[in-house]
Structures are given as structure tokens and as C-alpha cells.
C-alpha positions in Angstrom: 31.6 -111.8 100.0 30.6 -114.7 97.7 32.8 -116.0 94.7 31.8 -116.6 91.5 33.1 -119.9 90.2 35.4 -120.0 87.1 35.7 -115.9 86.3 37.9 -114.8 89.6 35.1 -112.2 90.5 33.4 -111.9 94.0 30.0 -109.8 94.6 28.5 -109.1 97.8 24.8 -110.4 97.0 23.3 -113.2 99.0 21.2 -113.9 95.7 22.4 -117.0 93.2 21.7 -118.0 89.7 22.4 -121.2 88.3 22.6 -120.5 84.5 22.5 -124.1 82.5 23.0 -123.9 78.6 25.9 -125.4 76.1 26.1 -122.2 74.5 29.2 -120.0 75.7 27.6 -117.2 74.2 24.3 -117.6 76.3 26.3 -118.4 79.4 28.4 -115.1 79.6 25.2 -112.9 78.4 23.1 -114.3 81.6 26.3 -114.0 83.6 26.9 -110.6 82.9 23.3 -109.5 82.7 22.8 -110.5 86.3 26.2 -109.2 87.8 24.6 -105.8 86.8 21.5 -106.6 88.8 23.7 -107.8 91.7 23.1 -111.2 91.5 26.0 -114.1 92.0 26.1 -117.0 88.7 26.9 -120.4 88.5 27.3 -121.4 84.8 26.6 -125.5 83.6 26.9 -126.8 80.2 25.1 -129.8 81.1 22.5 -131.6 82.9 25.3 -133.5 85.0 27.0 -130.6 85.9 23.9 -128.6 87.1 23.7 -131.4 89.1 26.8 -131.3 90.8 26.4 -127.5 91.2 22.8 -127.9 92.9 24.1 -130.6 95.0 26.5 -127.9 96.6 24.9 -124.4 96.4 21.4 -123.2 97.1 20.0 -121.3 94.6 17.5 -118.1 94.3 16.7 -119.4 90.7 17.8 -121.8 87.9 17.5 -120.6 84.3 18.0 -123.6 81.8 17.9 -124.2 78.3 15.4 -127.1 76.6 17.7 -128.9 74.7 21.0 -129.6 76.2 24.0 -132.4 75.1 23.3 -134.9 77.2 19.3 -134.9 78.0 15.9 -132.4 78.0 15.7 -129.3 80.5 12.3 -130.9 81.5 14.9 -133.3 83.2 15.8 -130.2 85.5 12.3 -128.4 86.2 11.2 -132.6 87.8 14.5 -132.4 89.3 14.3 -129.4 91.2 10.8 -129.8 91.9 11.0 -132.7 93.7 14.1 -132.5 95.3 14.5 -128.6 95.2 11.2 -127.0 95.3 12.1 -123.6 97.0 13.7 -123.2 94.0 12.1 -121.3 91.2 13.3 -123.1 87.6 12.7 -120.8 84.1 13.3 -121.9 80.9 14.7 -121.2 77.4 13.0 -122.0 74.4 13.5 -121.8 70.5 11.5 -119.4 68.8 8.0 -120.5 68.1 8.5 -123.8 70.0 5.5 -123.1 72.2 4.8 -126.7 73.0 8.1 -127.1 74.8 7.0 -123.8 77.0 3.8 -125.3 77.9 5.3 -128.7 78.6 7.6 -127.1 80.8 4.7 -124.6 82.8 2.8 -128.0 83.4 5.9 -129.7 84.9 6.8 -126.9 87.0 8.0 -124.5 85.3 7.9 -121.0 86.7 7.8 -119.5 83.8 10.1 -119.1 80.3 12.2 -117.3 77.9 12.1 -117.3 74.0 15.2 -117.3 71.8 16.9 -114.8 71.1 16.2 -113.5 74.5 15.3 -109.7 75.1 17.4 -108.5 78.4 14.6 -106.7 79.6 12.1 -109.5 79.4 15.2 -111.4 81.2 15.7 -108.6 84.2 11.7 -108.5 84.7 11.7 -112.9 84.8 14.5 -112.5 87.6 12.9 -109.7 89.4 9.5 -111.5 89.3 11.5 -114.8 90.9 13.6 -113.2 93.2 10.2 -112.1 95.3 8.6 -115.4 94.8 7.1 -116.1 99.0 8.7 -119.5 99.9 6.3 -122.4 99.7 3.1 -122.9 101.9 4.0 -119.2 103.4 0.7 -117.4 103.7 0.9 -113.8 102.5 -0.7 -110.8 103.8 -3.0 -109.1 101.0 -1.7 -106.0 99.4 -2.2 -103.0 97.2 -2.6 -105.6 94.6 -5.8 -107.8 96.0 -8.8 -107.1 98.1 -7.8 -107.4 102.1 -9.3 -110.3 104.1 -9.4 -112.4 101.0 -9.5 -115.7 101.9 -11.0 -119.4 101.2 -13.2 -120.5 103.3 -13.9 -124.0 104.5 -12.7 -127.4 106.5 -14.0 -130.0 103.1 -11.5 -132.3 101.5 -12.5 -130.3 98.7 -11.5 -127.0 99.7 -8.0 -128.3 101.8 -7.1 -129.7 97.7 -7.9 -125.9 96.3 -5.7 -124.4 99.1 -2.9 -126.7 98.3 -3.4 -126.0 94.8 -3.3 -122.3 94.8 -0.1 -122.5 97.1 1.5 -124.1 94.3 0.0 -122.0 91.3 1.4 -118.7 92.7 5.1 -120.2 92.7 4.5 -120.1 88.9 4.1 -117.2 85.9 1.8 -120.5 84.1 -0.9 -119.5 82.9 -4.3 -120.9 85.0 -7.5 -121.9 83.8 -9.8 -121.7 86.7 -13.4 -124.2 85.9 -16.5 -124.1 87.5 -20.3 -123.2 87.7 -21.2 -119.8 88.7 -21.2 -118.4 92.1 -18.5 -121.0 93.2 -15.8 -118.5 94.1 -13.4 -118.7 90.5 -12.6 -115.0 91.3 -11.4 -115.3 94.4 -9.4 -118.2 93.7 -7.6 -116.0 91.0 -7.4 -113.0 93.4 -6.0 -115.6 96.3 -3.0 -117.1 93.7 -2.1 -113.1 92.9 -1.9 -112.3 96.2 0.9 -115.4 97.1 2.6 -115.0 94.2 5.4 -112.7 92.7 3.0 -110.0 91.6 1.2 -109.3 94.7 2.8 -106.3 95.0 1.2 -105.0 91.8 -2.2 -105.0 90.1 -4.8 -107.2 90.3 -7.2 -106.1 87.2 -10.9 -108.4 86.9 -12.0 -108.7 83.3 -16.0 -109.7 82.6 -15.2 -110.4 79.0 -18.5 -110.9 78.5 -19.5 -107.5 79.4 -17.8 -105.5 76.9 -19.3 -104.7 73.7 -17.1 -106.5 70.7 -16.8 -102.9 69.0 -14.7 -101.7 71.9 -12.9 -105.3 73.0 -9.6 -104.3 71.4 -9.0 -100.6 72.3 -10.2 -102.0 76.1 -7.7 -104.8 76.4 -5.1 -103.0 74.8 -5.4 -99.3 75.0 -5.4 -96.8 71.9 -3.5 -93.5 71.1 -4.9 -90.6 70.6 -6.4 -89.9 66.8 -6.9 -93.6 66.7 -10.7 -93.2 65.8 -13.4 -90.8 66.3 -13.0 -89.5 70.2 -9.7 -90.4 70.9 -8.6 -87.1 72.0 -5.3 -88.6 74.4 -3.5 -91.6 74.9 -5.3 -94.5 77.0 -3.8 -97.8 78.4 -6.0 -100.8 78.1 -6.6 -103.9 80.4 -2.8 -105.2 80.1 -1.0 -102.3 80.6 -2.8 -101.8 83.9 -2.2 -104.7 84.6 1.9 -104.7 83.8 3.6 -106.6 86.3 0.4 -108.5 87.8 -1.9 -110.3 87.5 -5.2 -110.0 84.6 -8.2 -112.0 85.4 -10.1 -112.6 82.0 -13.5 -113.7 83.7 -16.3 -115.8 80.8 -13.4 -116.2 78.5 -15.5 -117.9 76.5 -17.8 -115.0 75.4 -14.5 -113.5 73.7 -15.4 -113.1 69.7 -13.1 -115.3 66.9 -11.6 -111.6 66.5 -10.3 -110.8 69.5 -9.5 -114.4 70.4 -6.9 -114.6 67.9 -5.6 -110.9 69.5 -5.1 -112.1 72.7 -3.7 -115.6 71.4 -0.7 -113.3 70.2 -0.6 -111.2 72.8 0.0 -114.1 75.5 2.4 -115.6 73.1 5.0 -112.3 72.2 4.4 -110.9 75.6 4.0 -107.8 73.8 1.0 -105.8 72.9 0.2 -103.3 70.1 -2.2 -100.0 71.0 -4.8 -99.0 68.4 -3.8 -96.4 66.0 -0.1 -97.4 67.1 2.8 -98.8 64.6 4.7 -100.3 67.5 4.6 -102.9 70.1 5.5 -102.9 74.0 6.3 -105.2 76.0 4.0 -106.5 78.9 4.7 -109.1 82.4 1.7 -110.2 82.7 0.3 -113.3 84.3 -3.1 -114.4 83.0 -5.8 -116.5 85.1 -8.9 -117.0 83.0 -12.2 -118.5 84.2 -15.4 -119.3 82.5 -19.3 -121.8 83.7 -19.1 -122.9 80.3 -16.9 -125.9 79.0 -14.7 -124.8 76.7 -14.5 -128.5 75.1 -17.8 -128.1 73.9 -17.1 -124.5 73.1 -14.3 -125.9 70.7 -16.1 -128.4 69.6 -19.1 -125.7 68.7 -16.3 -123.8 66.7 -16.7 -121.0 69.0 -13.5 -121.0 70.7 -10.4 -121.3 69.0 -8.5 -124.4 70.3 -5.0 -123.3 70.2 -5.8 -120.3 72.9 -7.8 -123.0 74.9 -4.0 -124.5 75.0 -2.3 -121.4 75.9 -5.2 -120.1 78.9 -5.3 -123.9 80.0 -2.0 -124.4 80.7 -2.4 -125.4 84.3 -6.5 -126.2 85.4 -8.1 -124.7 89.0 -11.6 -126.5 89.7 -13.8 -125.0 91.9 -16.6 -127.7 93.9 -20.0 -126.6 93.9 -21.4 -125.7 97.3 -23.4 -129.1 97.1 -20.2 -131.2 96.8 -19.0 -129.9 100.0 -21.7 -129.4 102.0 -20.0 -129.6 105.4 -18.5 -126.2 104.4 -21.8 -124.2 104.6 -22.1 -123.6 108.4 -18.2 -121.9 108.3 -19.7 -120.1 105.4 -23.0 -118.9 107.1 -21.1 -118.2 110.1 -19.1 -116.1 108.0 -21.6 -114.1 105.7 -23.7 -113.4 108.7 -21.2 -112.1 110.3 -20.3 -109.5 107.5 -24.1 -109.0 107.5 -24.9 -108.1 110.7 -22.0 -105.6 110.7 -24.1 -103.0 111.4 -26.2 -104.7 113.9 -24.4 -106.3 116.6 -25.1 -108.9 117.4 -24.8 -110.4 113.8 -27.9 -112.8 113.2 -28.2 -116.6 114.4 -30.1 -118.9 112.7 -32.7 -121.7 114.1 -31.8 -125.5 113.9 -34.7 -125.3 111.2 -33.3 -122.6 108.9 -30.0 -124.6 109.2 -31.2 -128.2 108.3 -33.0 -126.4 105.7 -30.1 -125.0 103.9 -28.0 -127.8 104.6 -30.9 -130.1 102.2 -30.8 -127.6 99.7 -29.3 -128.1 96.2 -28.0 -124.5 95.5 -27.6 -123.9 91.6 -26.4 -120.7 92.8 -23.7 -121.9 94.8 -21.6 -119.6 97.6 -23.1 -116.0 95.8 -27.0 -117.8 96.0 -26.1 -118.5 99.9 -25.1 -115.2 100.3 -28.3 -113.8 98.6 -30.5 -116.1 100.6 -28.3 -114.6 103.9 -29.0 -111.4 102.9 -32.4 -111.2 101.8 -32.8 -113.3 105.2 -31.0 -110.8 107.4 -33.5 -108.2 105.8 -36.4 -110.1 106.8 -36.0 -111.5 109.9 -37.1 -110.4 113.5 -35.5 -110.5 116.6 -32.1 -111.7 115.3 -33.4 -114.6 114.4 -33.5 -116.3 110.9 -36.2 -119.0 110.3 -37.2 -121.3 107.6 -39.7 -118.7 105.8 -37.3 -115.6 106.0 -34.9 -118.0 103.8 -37.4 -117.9 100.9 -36.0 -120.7 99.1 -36.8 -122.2 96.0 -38.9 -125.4 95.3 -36.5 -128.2 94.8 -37.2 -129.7 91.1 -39.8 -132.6 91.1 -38.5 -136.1 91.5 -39.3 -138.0 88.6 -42.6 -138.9 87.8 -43.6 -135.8 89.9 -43.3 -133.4 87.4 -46.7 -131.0 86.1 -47.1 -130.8 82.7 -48.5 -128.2 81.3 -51.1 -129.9 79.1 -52.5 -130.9 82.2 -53.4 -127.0 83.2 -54.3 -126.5 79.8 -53.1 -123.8 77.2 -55.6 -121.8 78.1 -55.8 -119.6 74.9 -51.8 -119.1 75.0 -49.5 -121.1 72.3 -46.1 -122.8 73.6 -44.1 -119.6 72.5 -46.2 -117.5 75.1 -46.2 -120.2 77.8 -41.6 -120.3 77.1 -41.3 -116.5 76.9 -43.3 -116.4 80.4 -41.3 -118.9 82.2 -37.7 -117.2 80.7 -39.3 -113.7 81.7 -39.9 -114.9 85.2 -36.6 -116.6 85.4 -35.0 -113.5 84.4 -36.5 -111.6 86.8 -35.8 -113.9 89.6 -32.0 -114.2 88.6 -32.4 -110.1 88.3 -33.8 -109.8 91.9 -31.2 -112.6 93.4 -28.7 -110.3 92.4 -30.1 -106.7 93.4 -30.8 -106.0 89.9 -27.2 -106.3 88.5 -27.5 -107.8 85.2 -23.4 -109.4 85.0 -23.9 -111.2 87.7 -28.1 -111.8 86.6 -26.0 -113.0 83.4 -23.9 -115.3 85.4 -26.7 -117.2 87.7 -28.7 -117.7 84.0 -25.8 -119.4 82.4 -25.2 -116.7 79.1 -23.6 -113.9 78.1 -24.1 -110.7 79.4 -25.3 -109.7 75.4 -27.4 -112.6 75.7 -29.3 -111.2 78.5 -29.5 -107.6 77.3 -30.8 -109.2 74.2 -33.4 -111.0 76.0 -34.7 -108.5 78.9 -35.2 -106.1 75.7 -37.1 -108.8 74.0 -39.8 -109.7 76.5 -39.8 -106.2 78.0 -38.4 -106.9 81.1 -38.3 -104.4 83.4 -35.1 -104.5 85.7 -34.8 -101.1 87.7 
């Protein structure tokens, strides 16, 4: 049995709470909420007597207040970090003092609660950190996540990801993952849900860019029924099927102003509010965003609002291109060809040619191009064997100086719109053919929206199927 200090009671949990706020009333709420969950409390008024407490008791989980008499709880989240990291560390803010909640995420935070603090959003925070894995402990994937997800890869590069997703998933922050397409931004959100807290629950992939705006709010957000024309039942959106993992907004930035300022509250309250409904409900949800595009210039552009960029990029993932870690792309051949050549054992080996010649090229694609190239490669080749001309790569851009203008073939009859729509049409139609005719992911390799591209194949008559 384990005592509780100061109150005379004892409780047979393992599990302990250090509770650290001046106010009596705050104290006794925690310590009574928890003794119904079965969970042992410690209670500080102070900074210096949290530290005397965590000098003698291991804790399961520290919940402290922001301001306290004699310092600033972001004195306790470095604290614990550095000298207590196995210990999860939440904290209470005022209302609307968002700054101090994102100050505290970037520190270390694992997550926080707003004044005056809803018990049920309290007993989800503890439940949530009382399953936290301990640190650098790989998990298995679950019902949540794909299975065999994993990073692959020996670069400096890659080892700095790994370490950085480790710590990510120790934390309800939310992550803002950067990087061109193709470079893996998904997985890296699918890897940090499947080490964290929620990887027991739902992991639900948004392509925000592939939802038309008309339908953005009753899809993130669900509707009830009589809402609008063909509503006939209730329908949960994004976040409730999401509730208690993890949502993976993918090309954030092609969110509209509207909906932007939607989710912006959403994140904020914690709660959501179903179309055609006159309440809100309360969600756990931990967001990962990604987006190719920089959301600086975005801002800058006026086309992302700036105080969501400060609520998604609370904590940043970069992904490296395939070309700045080039020593990763045999692992990753050996890999893909592998999956590949499933179906034909043995999987397919490539010459010292084909090799040298992937290893020299640039890939704009990154790690989806190399798996196209593998693919289409696979597809071609005889006798197992992949060579230089089953790889069908691209022509590396001109050096400078080398470049062909195209004054010097002559217009022939066509004006520079004809010659611009020709070269888009073509690149369309290779991006279309890269990706097996799947225009998101067409969308992705061109750089714009999934609109965007509709927009354009309908323009210069494309045809895609």
C-alpha cells in the first residue's frame, strides 16, 4: 500500500501524481479527482517544494501551474526534462493565455490544461500520460498505424529524424512536419502516433487539399442530420474519428481563410461544434500537420493566417530530401525491391550501372519518385535484372550555359502561350503517369493544389485515364 502525504489516506496504485499549484482549491480538486481514477498525489505549493518532493518519489506525471509564488512552471517542465525525463510534465494555464501553452509545448511540455479546468478534459490528460512508452522504447505498430512502418536509412540525417520523433511522441504538442514532396512527411506523422500515447487509437490522414471548400467544414467536423439538403442521419467528421489519436492534416496550406480560422478554434477549445448543431463536444486530439510549401511565404502572401501557423508549428519535423542523404538510397532500393518482387522471388537485383546511375541522380521526386522509377523498373526488366534503360530516368537540367532556347528551334507558327501550355501539358502528364494516374499524389510531385490541377488537366484537355 502507498501513503499519501499530508491527508492520512493510503491507496493501492503503483501510479503517482505530483500536483504543484498555490491554490488550496486546485490542490484538493486534482487530489480528489485522481484518488477516483486510482492514482496516488503528492501536492506542492511551490517550486521548492516540488523539488524536494521529486528529489524523493518517482513520479508517473507532474501537473503544474504557470505562475507560482516563488518562480514560472517553465522552471519545472526544464527541470524535469533534464534531470527527470521519464517523467511526463502538463501544465495549467489562464484562460486565453495561449502563449504560455505554447512556450511550455516547445520546452517540453507534454501537453496542458486551461483555467477553470473541465475534469473530463483532466481524466483524458492523465489517461493519455499514464500510457506514454518510456523513452527510446520502440513500439510495435497497432490498430492505430499501418504495420511495418518504419524509417528507413543509416544518414546522419535520418539517425537526427529518429531521435526526433522519439521525443515528439512523449508529447500531446502539436508538430509541424516540413519538407518537399515524396520525402516521407506522412510516415514520419504515422511513426510519432505509433510511439506515443495514442497508438492505441486512430490514426486518420487528411489531404486538405483534396476536399472541395463547400464540404471542408461538415468533413472536419461532422453534421447532424437536417443540417442541409441530404443530411438524412448524423455523421462524425475528421476529428471525431479521430478522438483520442492522432489527425494528420496533410497540404495544410491549401486550407481556405474560412476554414482556417475553424480549425484555429477548434485546436484552441479542444472542442468542436457539428453543422446544424447548437452545442459543442469535446475532442483529444493530437494534430501533426505537414505541407511542400513554406508557410512563411504563405503568410507573407496573406494566404495563411499567421496565428494558426503558431498553433500547427508548435514543435517543427524536417524531412531531408533523398539527395541530402544519398548514402540512404541503396537500404532504400534494397528495400522497395524487395516489396516489389513480392510476387516473384527472387526480388530483382540491380547492375553496378543502374546503381551508380541512381546514386548521380538529383531526384525532385524524392523516396515516392525512387519507388516509381523501382517499379516501373521491376515492370520492365528481364531476367531479374534491372539496368540503366529499364530505369527510364529523366534528363538532368542543363548546366549553365547549356541550356536550348527555344528561339533557337524557332516558333514555328506557335505563340509563347502554345509553346507554355505544351510544356505544362506534358509535365502534367508525366507527373500523371509517375504516379499511376492518381491525380493527389500527380498534385503533389507538380508542387499545387489538388484544385489547381483539376483546374488545369480540364484546361488543356488532358486526358488522365
Amino acid at each position: 500500500m502507498t501513503s499519501d502525504r499530508g491527508n492520512g489516506r493510503t491507496r493501492s496504485s503503483q501510479l503517482r501524481v505530483l500536483v504543484i499549484d498555490d491554490e488550496d482549491d486546485i490542490r484538493e480538486l486534482f487530489d480528489l479527482t485522481l484518488a477516483q481514477m486510482g492514482v496516488s498525489v503528492d501536492c506542492a505549493g511551490s517550486i521548492a517544494e516540488a523539488k524536494r518532493y521529486l528529489e524523493n518519489e518517482h513520479y508517473s506525471l507532474c501537473l503544474t501551474d504557470m505562475r507560482l509564488p516563488d518562480g514560472d512552471g517553465l522552471e519545472i517542465v526544464q527541470l524535469i526534462g533534464s534531470r527527470y525525463a521519464r517523467t511526463p510534465v502538463a501544465v495549467i494555464t489562464a484562460f486565453g493565455s495561449t502563449n504560455n501553452a505554447i512556450a511550455a509545448l516547445k520546452a517540453g511540455a507534454f501537453d496542458y490544461l486551461a483555467k477553470p479546468v473541465m475534469l473530463d478534459q483532466l481524466r483524458t490528460l492523465v489517461k493519455s500520460a499514464l500510457k506514454l512508452p518510456s523513452p527510446g522504447k520502440a513500439q510495435t505498430p497497432v490498430s492505430g498505424g499501418k504495420a511495418n512502418v518504419r524509417l528507413i536509412g543509416a544518414s546522419a540525417a535520418i539517425e537526427h529524424v529518429r531521435e526526433l520523433i522519439d521525443k515528439l511522441a512523449r508529447s500531446q504538442a502539436p508538430v509541424y512536419v516540413s519538407g518537399e514532396s515524396g520525402c516521407g512527411k506522412e510516415l514520419a506523422a504515422r511513426l510519432i502516433h505509433n510511439q506515443s500515447a495514442h497508438r492505441d487509437a486512430t490514426f486518420i490522414p487528411v489531404n486538405c487539399g483534396a476536399i472541395p471548400e463547400n464540404l471542408m467544414e461538415s468533413e472536419f467536423f461532422g453534421y447532424r442530420k437536417g443540417a442541409f439538403t441530404g443530411a438524412d442521419n448524423d455523421r462524425d467528421g475528421f476529428f471525431q474519428a479521430a478522438n483520442g489519436g492522432t489527425l494528420f492534416l496533410d497540404e495544410v496550406a491549401d486550407l481556405p481563410m474560412a476554414m482556417q480560422v475553424k480549425l484555429l478554434r477548434a485546436i484552441q477549445e479542444k472542442k468542436i461544434r457539428k453543422v446544424g448543431s447548437t452545442s459543442e463536444e469535446p475532442v483529444n486530439v493530437r494534430i501533426i500537420s505537414a505541407t511542400h510549401k513554406n508557410l512563411r511565404e504563405c503568410i507573407d502572401a496573406g494566404m495563411f493566417r499567421q496565428d494558426l501557423y503558431y498553433r500547427l508549428n508548435v514543435i517543427e519535423l524536417k524531412m531531408p530530401a533523398l539527395r541530402e542523404r544519398k548514402e540512404d538510397i541503396p537500404l532504400l532500393i534494397e528495400s522497395i525491391l524487395g516489396r516489389t518482387g513480392e510476387n516473384a522471388l527472387p526480388p530483382p537485383v540491380l547492375t553496378s550501372a543502374a546503381m551508380n546511375a541512381l546514386l548521380d541522380y538529383s531526384f525532385p521526386g524524392n523516396v515516392r519518385e525512387l519507388e516509381n522509377i523501382l517499379e516501373r523498373a521491376t515492370a520492365l526488366c528481364t531476367n531479374g535484372r534491372v539496368d540503366v534503360d529499364d530505369l527510364q530516368l529523366t534528363a538532368e537540367p542543363a548546366e549553365a550555359g547549356e541550356e536550348t532556347s527555344v528561339l533557337n528551334i524557332g516558333f514555328n507558327g506557335k505563340t509563347l502561350d502554345d509553346h507554355v501550355n505544351q510544356l505544362e501539358k506534358r509535365l502534367i502528364l508525366e507527373a500523371l503517369e509517375k504516379t499511376k494516374f492518381n491525380r493527389t499524389a500527380a498534385a503533389r510531385l507538380l508542387g499545387v493544389s489538388f484544385r489547381s490541377l483539376r483546374y488545369r488537366i480540364e484546361r488543356l484537355g488532358v486526358e488522365d485515364s
